[in-house]
C-alpha positions as a Python dict, from the first residue, in 0.01 Angstrom:
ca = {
    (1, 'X'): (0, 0, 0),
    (2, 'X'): (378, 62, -16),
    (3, 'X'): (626, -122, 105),
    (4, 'X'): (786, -551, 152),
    (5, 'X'): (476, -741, 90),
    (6, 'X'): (616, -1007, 376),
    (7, 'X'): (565, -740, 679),
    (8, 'X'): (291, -539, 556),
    (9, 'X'): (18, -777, 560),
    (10, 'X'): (-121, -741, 179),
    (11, 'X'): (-346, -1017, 193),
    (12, 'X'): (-584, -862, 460),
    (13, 'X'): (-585, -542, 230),
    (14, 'X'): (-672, -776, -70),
    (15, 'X'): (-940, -930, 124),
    (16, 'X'): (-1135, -641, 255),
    (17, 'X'): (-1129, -471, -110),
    (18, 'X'): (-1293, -767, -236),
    (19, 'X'): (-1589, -751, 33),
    (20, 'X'): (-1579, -373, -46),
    (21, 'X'): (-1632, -462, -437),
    (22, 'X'): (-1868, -702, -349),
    (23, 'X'): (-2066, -402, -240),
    (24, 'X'): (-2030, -234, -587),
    (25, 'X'): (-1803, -15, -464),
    (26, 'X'): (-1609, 179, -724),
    (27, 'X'): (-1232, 153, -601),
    (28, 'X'): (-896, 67, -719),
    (29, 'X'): (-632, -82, -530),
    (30, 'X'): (-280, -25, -587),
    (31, 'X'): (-2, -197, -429),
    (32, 'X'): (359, -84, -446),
    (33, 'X'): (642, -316, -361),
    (34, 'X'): (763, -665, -358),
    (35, 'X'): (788, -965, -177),
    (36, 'X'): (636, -1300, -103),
    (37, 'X'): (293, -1242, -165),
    (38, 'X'): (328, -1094, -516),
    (39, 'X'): (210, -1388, -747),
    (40, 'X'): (-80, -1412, -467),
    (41, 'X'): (-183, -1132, -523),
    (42, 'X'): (-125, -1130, -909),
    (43, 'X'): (-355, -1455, -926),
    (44, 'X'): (-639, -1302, -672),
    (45, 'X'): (-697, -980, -896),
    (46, 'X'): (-668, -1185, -1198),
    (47, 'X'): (-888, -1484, -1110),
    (48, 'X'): (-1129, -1244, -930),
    (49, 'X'): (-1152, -985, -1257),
    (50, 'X'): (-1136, -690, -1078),
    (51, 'X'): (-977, -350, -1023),
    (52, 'X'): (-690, -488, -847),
    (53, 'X'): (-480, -479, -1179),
    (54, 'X'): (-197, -220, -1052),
    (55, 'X'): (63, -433, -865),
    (56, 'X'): (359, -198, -942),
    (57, 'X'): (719, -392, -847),
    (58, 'X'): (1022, -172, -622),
    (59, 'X'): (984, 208, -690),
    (60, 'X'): (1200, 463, -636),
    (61, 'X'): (919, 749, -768),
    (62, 'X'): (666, 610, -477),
    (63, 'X'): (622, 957, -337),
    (64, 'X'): (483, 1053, -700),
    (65, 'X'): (256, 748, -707),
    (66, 'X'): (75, 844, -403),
    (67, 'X'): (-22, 1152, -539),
    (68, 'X'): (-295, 955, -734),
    (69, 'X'): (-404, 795, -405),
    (70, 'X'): (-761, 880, -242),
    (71, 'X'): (-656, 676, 51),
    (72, 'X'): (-331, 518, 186),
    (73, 'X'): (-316, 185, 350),
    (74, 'X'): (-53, 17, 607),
    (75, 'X'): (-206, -314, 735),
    (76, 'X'): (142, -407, 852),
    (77, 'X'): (184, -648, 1116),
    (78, 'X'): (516, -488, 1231),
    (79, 'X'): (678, -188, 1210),
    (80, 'X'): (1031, 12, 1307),
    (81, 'X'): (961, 367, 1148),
    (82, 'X'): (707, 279, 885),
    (83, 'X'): (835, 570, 638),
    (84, 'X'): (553, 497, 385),
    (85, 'X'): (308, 662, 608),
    (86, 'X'): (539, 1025, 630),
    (87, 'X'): (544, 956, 252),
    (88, 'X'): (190, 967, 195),
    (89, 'X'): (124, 1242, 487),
    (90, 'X'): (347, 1441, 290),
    (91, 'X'): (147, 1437, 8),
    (92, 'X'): (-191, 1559, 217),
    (93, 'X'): (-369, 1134, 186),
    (94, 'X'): (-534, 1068, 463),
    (95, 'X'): (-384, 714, 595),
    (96, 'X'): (-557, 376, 734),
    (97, 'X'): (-306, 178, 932),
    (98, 'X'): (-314, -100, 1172),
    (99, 'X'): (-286, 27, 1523),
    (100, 'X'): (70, -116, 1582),
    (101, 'X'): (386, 18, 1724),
    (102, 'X'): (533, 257, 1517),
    (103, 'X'): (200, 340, 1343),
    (104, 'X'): (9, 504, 1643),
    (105, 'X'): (322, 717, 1715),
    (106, 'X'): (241, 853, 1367),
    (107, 'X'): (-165, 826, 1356),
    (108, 'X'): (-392, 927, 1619),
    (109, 'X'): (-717, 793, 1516),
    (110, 'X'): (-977, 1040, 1377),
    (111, 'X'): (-778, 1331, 1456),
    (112, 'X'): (-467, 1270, 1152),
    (113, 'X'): (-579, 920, 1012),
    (114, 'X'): (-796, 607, 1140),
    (115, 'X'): (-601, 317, 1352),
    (116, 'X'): (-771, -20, 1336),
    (117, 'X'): (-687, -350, 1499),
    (118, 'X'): (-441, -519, 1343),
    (119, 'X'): (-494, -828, 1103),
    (120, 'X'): (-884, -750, 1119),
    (121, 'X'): (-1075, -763, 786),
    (122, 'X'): (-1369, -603, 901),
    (123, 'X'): (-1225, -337, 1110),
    (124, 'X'): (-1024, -267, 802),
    (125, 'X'): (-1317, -278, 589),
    (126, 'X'): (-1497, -52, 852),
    (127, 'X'): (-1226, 225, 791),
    (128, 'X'): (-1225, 237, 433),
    (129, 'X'): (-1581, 248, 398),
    (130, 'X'): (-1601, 524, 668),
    (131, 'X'): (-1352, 718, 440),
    (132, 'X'): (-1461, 579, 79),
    (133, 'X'): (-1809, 743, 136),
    (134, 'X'): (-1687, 1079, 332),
    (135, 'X'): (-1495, 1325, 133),
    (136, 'X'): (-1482, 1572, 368),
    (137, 'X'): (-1355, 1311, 633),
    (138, 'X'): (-1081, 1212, 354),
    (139, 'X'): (-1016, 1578, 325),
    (140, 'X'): (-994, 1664, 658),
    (141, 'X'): (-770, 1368, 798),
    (142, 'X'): (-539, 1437, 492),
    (143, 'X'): (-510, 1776, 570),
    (144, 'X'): (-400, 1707, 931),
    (145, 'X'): (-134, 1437, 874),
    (146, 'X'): (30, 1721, 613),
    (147, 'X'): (45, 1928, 921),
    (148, 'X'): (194, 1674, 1142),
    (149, 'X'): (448, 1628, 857),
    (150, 'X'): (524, 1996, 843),
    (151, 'X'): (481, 2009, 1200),
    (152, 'X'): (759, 1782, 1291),
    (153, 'X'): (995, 1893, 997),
    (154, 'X'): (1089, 2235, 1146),
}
């Protein structure tokens, strides 16, 4: 996740990785940003000694830090032009998002991404399964929002 912790709805990310772990689930979770929730989340991974060590502060190299991502994630609850998610196109990650304004102008779901219903855990939880244990989804999806990036570029 990239981005103002106060719009972008960390907390629902934080909790659907920890039902995900609870699974055994080998994932790490990386947010980028600031905000509010950043001592929240600091205390969850902690207290919950797991792989939710990498809460980076503001970035300006985000567009290099996404290149390590398998998967990116906006569970925002708002959005104007939610730049993070032409960001991680741009690097060929396929994106979750929560099917919001702004987001669905920029995801269509299964064909460049997956949408789900914002501020839902499970739905979340659904999606990042659905990609955590398809590569060739992952692959595919990624593939397609580079070309939408590329697409609209010209």
């Amino acid at each position: 996740m990239v981005g103002d912790y106060g719009s972008k709805n960390p907390k629902l990310l934080m909790n659907s990785a920890l039902s995900i772990l609870e699974a055994n689930k080998n994932i790490h979770l990386v947010f980028v940003g600031d905000g509010e929730f950043r001592s929240e989340l600091e205390f969850t991974a902690e207290n919950y000694s797991i792989k939710i060590k990498c809460i980076l502060g503001w970035r300006s190299d985000s567009n290099h830090i996404l290149k390590a991502f398998d998967i990116f994630v906006l569970p925002s609850l708002w959005e104007g032009m939610p730049l993070a998610i032409l960001e991680a196109q741009a690097t060929g990650i396929p994106c979750i998002v929560s099917n919001i304004q702004g987001n669905n102008h920029l995801v269509q779901h299964n064909i460049n991404g997956l949408l789900f219903s914002s501020n839902e855990e499970k739905d979340l939880t659904l999606c990042l399964n659905k990609l955590i244990d398809d590569y060739s989804l992952r692959y595919s999806l990624g593939n397609a929002g580079l070309a939408n990036v590329r697409k609209d570029s010209l």
